[in-house]
PLY file of the C-alpha trace (Angstrom):
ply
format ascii 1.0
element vertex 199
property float x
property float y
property float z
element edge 198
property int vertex1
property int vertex2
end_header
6.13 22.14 12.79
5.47 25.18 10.28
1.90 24.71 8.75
2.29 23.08 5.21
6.00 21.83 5.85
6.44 19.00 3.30
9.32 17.17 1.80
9.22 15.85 -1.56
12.02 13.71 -3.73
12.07 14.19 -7.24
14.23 12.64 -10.34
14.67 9.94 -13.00
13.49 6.57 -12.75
15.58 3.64 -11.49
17.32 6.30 -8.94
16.32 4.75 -5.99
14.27 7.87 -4.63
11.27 5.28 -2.59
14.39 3.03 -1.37
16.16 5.49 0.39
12.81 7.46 1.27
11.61 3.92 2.72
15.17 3.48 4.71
14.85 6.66 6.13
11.22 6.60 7.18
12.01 2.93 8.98
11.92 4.43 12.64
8.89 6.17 12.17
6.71 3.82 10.62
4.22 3.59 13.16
3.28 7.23 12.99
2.86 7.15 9.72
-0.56 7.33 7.48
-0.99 7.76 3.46
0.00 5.59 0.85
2.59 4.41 -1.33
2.45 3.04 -5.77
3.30 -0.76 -5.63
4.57 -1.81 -8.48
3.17 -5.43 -10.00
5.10 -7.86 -11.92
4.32 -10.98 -13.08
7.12 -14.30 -13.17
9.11 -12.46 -15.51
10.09 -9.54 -14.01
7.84 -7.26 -16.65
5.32 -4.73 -14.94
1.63 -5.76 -15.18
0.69 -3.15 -12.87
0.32 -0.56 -10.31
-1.82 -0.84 -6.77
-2.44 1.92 -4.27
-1.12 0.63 -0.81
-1.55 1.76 2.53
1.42 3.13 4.61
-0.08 0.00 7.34
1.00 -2.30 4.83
4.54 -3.72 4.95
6.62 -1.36 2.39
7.41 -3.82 -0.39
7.19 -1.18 -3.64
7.54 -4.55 -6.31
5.53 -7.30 -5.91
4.57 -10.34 -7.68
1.53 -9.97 -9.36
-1.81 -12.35 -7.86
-5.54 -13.20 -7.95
-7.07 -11.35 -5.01
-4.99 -8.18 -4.59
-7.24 -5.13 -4.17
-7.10 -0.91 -5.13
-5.19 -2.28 -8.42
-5.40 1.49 -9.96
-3.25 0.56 -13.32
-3.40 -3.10 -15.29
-2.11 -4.11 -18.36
-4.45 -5.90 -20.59
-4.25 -7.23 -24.45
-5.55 -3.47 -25.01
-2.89 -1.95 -23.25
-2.96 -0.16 -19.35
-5.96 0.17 -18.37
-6.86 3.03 -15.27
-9.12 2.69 -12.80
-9.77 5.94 -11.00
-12.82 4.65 -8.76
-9.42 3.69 -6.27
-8.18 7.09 -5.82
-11.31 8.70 -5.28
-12.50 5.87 -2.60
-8.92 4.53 -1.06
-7.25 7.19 -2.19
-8.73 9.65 -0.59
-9.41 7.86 2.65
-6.25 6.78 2.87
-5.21 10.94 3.27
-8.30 12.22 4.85
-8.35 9.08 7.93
-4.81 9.64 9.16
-6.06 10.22 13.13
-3.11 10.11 15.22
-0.46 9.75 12.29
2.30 12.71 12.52
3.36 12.21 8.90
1.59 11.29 5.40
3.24 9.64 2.95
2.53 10.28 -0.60
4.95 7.76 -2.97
4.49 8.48 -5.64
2.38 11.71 -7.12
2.12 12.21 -10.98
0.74 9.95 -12.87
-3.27 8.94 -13.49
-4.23 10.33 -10.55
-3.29 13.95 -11.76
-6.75 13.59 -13.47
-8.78 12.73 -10.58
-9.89 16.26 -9.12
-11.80 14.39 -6.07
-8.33 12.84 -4.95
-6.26 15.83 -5.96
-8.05 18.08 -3.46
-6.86 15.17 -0.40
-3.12 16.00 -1.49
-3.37 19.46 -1.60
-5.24 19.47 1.49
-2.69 17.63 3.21
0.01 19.31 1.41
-1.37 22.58 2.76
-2.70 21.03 6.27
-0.84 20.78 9.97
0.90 17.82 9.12
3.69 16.87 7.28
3.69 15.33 4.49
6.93 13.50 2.70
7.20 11.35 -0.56
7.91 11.40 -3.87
6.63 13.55 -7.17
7.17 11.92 -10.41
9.27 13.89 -12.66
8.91 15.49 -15.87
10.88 12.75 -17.45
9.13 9.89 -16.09
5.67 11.39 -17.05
6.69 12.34 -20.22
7.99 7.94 -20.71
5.27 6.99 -19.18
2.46 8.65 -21.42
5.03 8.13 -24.42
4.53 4.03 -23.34
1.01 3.65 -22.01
-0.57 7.13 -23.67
-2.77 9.90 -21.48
-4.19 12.84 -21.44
-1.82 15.89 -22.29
-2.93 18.04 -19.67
-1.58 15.73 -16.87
2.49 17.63 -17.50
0.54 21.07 -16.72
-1.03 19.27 -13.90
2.25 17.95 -12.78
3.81 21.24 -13.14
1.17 22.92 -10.97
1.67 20.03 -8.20
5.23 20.88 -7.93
5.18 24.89 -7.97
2.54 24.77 -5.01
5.44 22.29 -2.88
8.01 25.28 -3.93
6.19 28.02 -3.22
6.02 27.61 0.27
9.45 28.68 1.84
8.91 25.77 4.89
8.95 22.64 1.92
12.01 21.26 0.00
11.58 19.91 -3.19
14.54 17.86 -3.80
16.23 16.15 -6.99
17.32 12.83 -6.00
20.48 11.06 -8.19
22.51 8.01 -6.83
25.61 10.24 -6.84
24.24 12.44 -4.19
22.22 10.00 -2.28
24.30 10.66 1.24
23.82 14.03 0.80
19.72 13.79 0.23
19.58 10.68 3.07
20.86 13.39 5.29
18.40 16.20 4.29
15.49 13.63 5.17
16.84 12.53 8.36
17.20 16.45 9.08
13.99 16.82 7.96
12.64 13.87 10.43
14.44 14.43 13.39
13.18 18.12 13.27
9.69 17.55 12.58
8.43 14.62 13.75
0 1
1 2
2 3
3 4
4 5
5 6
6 7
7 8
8 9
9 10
10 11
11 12
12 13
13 14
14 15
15 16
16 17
17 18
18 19
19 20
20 21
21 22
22 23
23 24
24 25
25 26
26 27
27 28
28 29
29 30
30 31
31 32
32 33
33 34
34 35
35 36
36 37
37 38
38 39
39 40
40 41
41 42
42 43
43 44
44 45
45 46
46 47
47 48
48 49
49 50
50 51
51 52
52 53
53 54
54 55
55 56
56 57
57 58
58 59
59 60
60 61
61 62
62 63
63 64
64 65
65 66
66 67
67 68
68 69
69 70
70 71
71 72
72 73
73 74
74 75
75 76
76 77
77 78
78 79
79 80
80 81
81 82
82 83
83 84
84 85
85 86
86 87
87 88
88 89
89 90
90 91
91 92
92 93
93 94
94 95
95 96
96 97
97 98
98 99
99 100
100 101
101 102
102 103
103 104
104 105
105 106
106 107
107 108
108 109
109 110
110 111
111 112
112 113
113 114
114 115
115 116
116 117
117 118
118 119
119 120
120 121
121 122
122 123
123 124
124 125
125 126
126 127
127 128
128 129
129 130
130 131
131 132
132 133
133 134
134 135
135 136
136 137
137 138
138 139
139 140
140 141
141 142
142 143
143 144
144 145
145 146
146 147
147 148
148 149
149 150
150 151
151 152
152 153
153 154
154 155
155 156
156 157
157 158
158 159
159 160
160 161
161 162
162 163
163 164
164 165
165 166
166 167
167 168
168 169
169 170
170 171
171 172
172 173
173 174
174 175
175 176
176 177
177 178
178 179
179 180
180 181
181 182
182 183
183 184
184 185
185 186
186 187
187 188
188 189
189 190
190 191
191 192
192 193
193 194
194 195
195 196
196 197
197 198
């Protein structure tokens, strides 16, 4: 395995990029370390939230919202989302810096809050850089540019964004790859490629 190879999935919302990235990492589960979003909703189907999960975990990306879940990183309140960054910088970046015997990292997703969070930032690129591989998924311009539209943020996170996804392309050993439904046969294959060759 080249130093640094990585795979990454890209696109718009709703187009099933953690599914299939989830159905193809299935075999390998055990060998895998990092973390995926998990999305929170509450009896209604509406989102109340985002938590920071560990790849040990089972890989449910919605779940109902309730008392006692921990490394919630995004809640709605009556003011609106709230972030709480103290999760990246402490789970976060122990979930990417503790891998041990773990021959991939998942990162699902990258992009949002935790643009802003230089302490946590420096674990991905480490690991993006490092010996191991690393596969997930990096939020799209789109989807950042909805999201702050909906919950507000800081402006600089789309430059941040930008930069995250130029250092994955400039390496000639990563694919960055935009996922639609359409072509999801021909991405599931690129992944498996990308598995059975690397791991």
């Amino acid at each position: 395995m080249k130093q640094g190879k990585s795979l990454f999935l890209t696109g718009d919302s709703g187009e099933g990029k953690t599914t299939l990235l989830f159905q193809c990492l299935n075999p390998y589960r055990a060998v895998t370390g990092g973390f995926f979003s998990q999305r929170l909703v509450n009896e209604s189907g509406d989102t109340v939230g985002f938590r920071l999960a560990s790849a040990k975990e089972e890989w449910e990306p919605k779940v109902c919202y309730e008392d006692g879940l921990t490394n919630i990183f995004l809640r709605r309140t009556i003011e609106g989302m709230v972030s709480y960054p103290e999760v990246f910088l402490k789970e976060g970046r122990k979930l990417l810096t503790s891998h041990g015997d773990h021959k991939l990292i998942l990162m699902d997703e990258i992009g949002g809050v935790e643009l802003l969070i230089p302490g946590f930032m420096e674990a991905v690129y480490a690991c993006i850089n490092g010996p191991k591989p690393c596969i997930g998924v990096i939020k799209s311009r789109n989807n950042l540019a909805m999201m702050m539209a909906r919950n507000g943020g800081n402006s600089s996170a789309s430059h941040l964004r930008d930069e995250l996804e130029e250092s994955v392309k400039i390496s000639p050993y990563n694919q960055l790859l935009t996922h639609h439904r359409k072509d999801e046969e021909a991405v599931r294959e690129k992944i498996l490629k990308y598995l059975r060759e690397g791991i």
